[in-house]
ZAMARGU-4260 file (C-alpha; in steps of 0.2 Angstrom, whole numbers, plus 5000, padded with zeros to 4 digits):
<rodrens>
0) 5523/5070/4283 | 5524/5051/4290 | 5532/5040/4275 | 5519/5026/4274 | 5521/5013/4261
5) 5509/4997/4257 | 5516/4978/4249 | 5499/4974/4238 | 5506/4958/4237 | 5510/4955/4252
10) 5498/4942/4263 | 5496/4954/4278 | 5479/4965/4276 | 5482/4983/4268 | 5475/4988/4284
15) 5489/4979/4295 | 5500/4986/4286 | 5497/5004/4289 | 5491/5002/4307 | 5509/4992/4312
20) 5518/5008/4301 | 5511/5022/4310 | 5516/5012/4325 | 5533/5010/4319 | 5532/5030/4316
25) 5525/5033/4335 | 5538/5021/4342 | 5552/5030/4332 | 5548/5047/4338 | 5542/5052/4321
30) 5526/5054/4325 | 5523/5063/4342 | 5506/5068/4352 | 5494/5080/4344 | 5501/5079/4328
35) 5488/5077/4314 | 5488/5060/4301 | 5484/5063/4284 | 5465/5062/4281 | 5459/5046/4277
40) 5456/5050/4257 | 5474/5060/4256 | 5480/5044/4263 | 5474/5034/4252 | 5477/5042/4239
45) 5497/5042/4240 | 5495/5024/4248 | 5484/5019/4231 | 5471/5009/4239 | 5455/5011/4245
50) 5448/5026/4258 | 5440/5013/4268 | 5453/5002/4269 | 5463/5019/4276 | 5449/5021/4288
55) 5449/5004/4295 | 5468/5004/4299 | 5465/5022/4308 | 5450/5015/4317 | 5460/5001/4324
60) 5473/5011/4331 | 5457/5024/4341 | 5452/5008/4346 | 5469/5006/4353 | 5472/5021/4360
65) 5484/5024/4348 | 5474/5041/4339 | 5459/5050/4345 | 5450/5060/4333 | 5449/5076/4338
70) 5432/5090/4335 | 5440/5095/4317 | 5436/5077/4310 | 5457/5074/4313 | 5464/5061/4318
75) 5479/5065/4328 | 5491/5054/4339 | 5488/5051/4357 | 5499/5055/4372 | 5503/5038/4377
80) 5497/5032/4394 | 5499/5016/4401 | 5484/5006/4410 | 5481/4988/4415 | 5470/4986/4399
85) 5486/4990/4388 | 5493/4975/4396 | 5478/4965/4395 | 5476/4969/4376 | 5493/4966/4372
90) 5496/4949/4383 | 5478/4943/4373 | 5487/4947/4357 | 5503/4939/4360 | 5496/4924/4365
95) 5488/4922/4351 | 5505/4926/4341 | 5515/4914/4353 | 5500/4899/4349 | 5502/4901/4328
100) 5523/4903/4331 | 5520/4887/4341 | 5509/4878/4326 | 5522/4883/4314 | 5536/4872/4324
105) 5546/4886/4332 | 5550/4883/4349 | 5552/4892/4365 | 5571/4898/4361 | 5565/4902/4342
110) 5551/4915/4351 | 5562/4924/4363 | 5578/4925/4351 | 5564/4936/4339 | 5557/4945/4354
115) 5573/4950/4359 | 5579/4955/4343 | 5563/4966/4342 | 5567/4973/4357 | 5584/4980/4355
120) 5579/4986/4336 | 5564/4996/4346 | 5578/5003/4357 | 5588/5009/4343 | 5574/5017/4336
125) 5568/5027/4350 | 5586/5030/4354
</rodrens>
């Protein structure tokens, strides 16, 4: 089972929080293609919030590509296929990242120092 846990009192949406840790989990090689996530109330359950909320993180990623839910109701973990949208999508996303890293008075040098960081910590993880 994928360990999953939630900050209330965090400022990032309960939602983006479990969205960004199954992506960590995929990334890691923890979860792999066809394997089932827990269903939306089990997960909310151990997470203690709210099924919808649970649902909305796991509609995001089906959105994504991320999950596909299967005939069974289940949501299960996609093989992972690269297209140009993927590279659309995430080019949109990061520059909307860049422009409020910008706002917040972080330079160009700031930005790549954290990408790359992010980078090699990815690559130890799937290592």
């Amino acid at each position: 089972m994928v360990l999953i846990t939630v900050d209330h009192n965090s400022k990032i949406p309960l939602y983006r929080q479990i969205r960004e840790q199954i992506i960590r989990e995929i990334t890691a090689g923890n979860l792999k293609p066809g394997e089932s996530l827990p269903p939306s109330r089990l997960m909310a359950g151990m997470l203690e919030v709210n099924f919808h909320t649970v649902n909305r993180a796991y509609e995001c990623l089906r959105d994504e590509g991320l999950i596909k839910l299967s005939r069974g109701k289940k949501y299960t973990i996609s093989s992972a296929v690269r297209s140009p949208k993927d590279m659309e999508d995430f080019e949109t996303i990061e520059r909307a990242v860049i422009a409020e890293a910008l706002a917040k008075g972080l330079d160009a040098t700031d930005i790549m120092q954290i990408v790359k960081k992010q980078l090699r910590t990815q690559k130890h993880v799937r290592s």
